[in-house]
C-alpha positions in Angstrom: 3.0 -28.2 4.0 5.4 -28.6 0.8 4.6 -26.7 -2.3 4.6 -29.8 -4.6 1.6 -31.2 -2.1 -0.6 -28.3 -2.4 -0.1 -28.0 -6.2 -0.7 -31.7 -6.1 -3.7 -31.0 -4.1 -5.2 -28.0 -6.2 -4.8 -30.6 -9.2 -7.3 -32.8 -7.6 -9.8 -30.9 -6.0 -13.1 -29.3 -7.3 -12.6 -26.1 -7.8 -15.1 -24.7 -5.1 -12.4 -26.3 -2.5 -9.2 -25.6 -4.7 -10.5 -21.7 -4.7 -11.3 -22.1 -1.0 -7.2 -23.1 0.0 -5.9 -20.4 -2.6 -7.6 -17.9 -0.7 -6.5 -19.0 2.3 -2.7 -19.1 1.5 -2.9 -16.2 -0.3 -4.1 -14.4 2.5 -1.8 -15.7 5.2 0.2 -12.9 6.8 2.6 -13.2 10.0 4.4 -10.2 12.1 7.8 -8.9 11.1 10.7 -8.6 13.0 12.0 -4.9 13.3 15.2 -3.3 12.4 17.4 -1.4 15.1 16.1 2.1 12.8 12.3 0.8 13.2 12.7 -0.1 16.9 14.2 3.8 17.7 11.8 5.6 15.5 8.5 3.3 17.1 10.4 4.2 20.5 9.5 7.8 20.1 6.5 8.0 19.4 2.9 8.7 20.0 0.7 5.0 20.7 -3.3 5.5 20.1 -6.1 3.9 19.3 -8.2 5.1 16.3 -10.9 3.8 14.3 -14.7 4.3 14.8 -14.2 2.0 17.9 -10.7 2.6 18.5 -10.1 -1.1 17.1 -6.7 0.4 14.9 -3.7 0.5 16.3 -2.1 3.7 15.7 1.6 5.4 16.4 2.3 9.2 15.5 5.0 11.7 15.5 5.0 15.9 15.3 2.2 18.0 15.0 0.8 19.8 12.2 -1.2 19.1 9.1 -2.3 15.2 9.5 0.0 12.9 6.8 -1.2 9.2 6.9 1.0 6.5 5.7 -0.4 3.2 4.3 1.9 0.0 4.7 1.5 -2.5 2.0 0.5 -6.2 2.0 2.6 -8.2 4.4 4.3 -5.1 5.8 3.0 -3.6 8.7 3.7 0.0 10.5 6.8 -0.3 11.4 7.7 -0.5 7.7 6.8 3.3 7.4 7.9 4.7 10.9 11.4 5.9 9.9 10.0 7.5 7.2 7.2 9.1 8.6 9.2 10.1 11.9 11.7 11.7 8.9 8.7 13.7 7.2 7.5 14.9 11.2 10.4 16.9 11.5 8.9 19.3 8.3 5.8 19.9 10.5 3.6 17.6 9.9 1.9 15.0 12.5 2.5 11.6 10.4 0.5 8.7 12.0 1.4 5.0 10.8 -1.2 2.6 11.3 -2.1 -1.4 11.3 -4.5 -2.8 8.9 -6.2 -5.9 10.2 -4.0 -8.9 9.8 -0.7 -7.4 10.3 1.5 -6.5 12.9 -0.2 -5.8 16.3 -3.7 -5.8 14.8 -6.1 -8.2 14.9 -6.1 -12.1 12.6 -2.8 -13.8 10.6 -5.1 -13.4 7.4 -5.6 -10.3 5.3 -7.4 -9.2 1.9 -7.7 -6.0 -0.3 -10.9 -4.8 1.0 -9.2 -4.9 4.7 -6.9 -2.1 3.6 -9.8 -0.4 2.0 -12.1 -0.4 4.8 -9.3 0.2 7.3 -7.8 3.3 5.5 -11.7 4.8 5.6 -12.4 4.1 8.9 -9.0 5.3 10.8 -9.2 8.6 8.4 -13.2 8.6 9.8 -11.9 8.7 13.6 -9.1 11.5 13.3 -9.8 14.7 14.8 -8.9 16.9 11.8 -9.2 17.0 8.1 -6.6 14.8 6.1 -3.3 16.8 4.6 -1.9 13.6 2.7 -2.1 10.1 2.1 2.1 8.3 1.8 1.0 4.8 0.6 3.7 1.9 0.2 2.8 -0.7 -2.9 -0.9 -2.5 -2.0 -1.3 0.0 0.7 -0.8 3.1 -1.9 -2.9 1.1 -4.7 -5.6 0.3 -2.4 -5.6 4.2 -0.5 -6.7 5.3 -4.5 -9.1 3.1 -4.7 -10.4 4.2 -1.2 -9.9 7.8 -2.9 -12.1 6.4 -6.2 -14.4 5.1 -4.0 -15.3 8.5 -2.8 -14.4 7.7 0.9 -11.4 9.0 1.2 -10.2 12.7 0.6 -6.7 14.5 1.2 -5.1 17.4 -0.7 -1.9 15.1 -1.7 -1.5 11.5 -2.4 2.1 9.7 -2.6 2.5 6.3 -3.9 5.5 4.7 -3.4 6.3 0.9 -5.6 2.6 0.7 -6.1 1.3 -1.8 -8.5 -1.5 -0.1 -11.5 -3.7 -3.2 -10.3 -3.2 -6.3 -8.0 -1.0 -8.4 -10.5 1.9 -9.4 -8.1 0.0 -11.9 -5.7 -1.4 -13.3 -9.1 1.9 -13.8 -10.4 2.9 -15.1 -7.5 0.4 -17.4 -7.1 0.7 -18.6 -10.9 4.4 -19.3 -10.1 4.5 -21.0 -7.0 1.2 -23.1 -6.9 -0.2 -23.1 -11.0 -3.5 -23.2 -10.2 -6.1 -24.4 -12.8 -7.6 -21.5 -15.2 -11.0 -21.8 -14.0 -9.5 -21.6 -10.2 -7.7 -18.6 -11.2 -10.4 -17.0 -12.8 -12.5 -17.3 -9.6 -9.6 -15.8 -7.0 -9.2 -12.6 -9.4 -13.0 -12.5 -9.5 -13.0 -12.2 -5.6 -10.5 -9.9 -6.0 -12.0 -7.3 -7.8 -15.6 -7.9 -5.8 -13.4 -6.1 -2.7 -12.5 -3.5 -5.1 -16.3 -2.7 -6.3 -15.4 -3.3 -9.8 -15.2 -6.1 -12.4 -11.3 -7.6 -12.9 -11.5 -6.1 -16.4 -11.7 -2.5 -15.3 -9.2 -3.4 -12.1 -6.9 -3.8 -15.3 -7.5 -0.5 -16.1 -6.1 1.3 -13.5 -8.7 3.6 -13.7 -8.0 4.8 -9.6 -5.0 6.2 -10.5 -6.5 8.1 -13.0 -6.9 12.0 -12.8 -7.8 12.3 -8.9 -8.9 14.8 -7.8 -5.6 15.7 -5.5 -1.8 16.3 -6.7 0.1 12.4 -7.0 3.7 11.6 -6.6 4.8 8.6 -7.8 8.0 7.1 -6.6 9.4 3.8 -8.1 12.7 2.5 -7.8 14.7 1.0 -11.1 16.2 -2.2 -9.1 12.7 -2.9 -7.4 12.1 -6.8 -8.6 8.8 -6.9 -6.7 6.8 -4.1 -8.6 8.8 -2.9 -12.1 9.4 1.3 -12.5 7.3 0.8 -15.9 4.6 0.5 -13.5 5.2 4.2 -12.6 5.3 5.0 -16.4 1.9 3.1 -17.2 0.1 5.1 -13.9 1.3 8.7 -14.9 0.5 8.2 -18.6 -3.2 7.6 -16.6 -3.0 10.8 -14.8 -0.5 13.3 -17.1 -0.8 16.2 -14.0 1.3 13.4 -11.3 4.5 13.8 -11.0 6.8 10.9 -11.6 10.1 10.4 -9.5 12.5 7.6 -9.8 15.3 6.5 -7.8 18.9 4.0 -8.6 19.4 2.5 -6.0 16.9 0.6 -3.0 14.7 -2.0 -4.2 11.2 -2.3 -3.2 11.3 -2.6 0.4 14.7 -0.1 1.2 13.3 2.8 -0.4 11.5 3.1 2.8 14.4 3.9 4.7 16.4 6.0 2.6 17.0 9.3 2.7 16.7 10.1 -0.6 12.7 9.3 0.2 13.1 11.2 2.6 13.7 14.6 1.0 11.2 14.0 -2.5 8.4 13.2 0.2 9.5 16.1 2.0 9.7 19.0 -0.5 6.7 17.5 -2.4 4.5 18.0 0.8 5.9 21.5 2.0 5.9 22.4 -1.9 2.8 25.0 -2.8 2.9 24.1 -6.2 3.7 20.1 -7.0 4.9 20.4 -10.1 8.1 21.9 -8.8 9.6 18.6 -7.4 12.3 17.5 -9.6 11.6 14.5 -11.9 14.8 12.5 -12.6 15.1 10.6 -15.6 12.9 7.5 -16.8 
């Protein structure tokens, strides 16, 4: 259906039903279609089943201490396989998985408590304790709020383009659609309900904030989708992290470049974390 109709439909509605399609749209996700590096890298590796009722689809590479990496919304595990088939050759076993509406898991919807209850229960089902958490934008932002939550626990977490709180879909939604204020109110209300927290301290960032594991945070200075400043804010939040930025990639090729690659690496095999080598803000 045309943007102009469903703007011209949110106008008219009450807001119970106007609140009822934004989720709905919002939420919509659909598979993506791999790249040639994505297709070798899933190719090679391990295919399991986790979860409490082995309900998650699950690929892995290498063996060693367990690294999990968290896609983010609209992505799906194929996103993360080159990089995570990359950081298996350090000796680790890196395991991507699927949260529920995307890729080869279940629905064609997803939301922000999906990811939250996802990441808990696939880190629940593995056999061994959790080295470090490698989260891509809403995947990283919702994996420290799992962490917050208390239901997660690694010695290392990496966020890569994550957001301090779920503004892009909000912006997004603002731009394309204009939903009324009162509409608005009520889908950032729903929002923070699958965080366990009022929108007001969402805002806050308050996740991000002195954990109690080492953080990386990687940003990238031509990413359009989530600004660097956002790495700037989150590390002013926790002063121990350590803040890396690249030139170069954007929001989405940072996955796939070597230069990831190498700060992921020597961050994870690094004893202490504050060696990695911050470039310049």
């Amino acid at each position: 259906m045309p943007t102009r109709i469903i703007k011209h439909i949110l106008k008219i509605t009450p807001d119970a039903l106007a609140f009822h399609i934004v989720k709905k749209l919002v939420g919509q996700t659909k598979p993506l279609n791999l790249s040639e590096r994505e297709k070798d890298a899933m190719a090679l590796a391990k295919i399991t089943k986790l979860g409490m009722n082995g309900e998650i689809n699950a690929w892995e590479w290498g063996n060693g201490p367990i690294v999990v990496f968290v896609h983010g919304w609209g992505g799906q595990a194929s996103q993360m396989a080159v990089h995570a088939q990359e950081i298996s050759k350090r000796g680790y076993r890196c395991i991507v998985f699927d949260v529920t509406g995307h890729g080869d898991a279940p629905k064609n919807y997803t939301q922000w408590d999906y990811f939250i209850r996802d990441v808990t229960a696939f880190s629940k089902s593995l056999d061994d304790k959790i080295y470090a958490y490698v989260g891509h934008s809403a995947g990283a932002m919702t994996m420290m709020a799992a962490h917050h939550l208390g239901r997660i626990q690694a010695e290392k977490f990496i966020c890569i383009c994550a957001p301090s709180y779920p503004f892009p879909p909000i912006r997004a939604l603002v731009r394309k659609l204009d939903p009324r204020n009162s509409v608005l109110s009520w889908y950032k209300k729903r929002i923070a309900d699958q965080f366990e927290m009022s929108w007001s301290d969402l805002e806050k960032s308050e996740y991000y904030a002195n954990p109690a594991s080492h953080l990386l945070l990687v940003y990238d200075k031509k990413d359009r989708f989530v600004p660097h400043t956002e790495g700037d804010k989150i590390h002013s939040l926790c002063p121990k992290s350590t803040l890396v930025k690249t030139e170069t990639y954007g929001h989405t090729r940072i996955l796939v470049a070597d230069e990831l690659n190498i700060i992921v690496g020597d961050y994870l095999t690094a004893k202490n974390s504050a060696t990695v080598t911050v470039s310049s803000n």
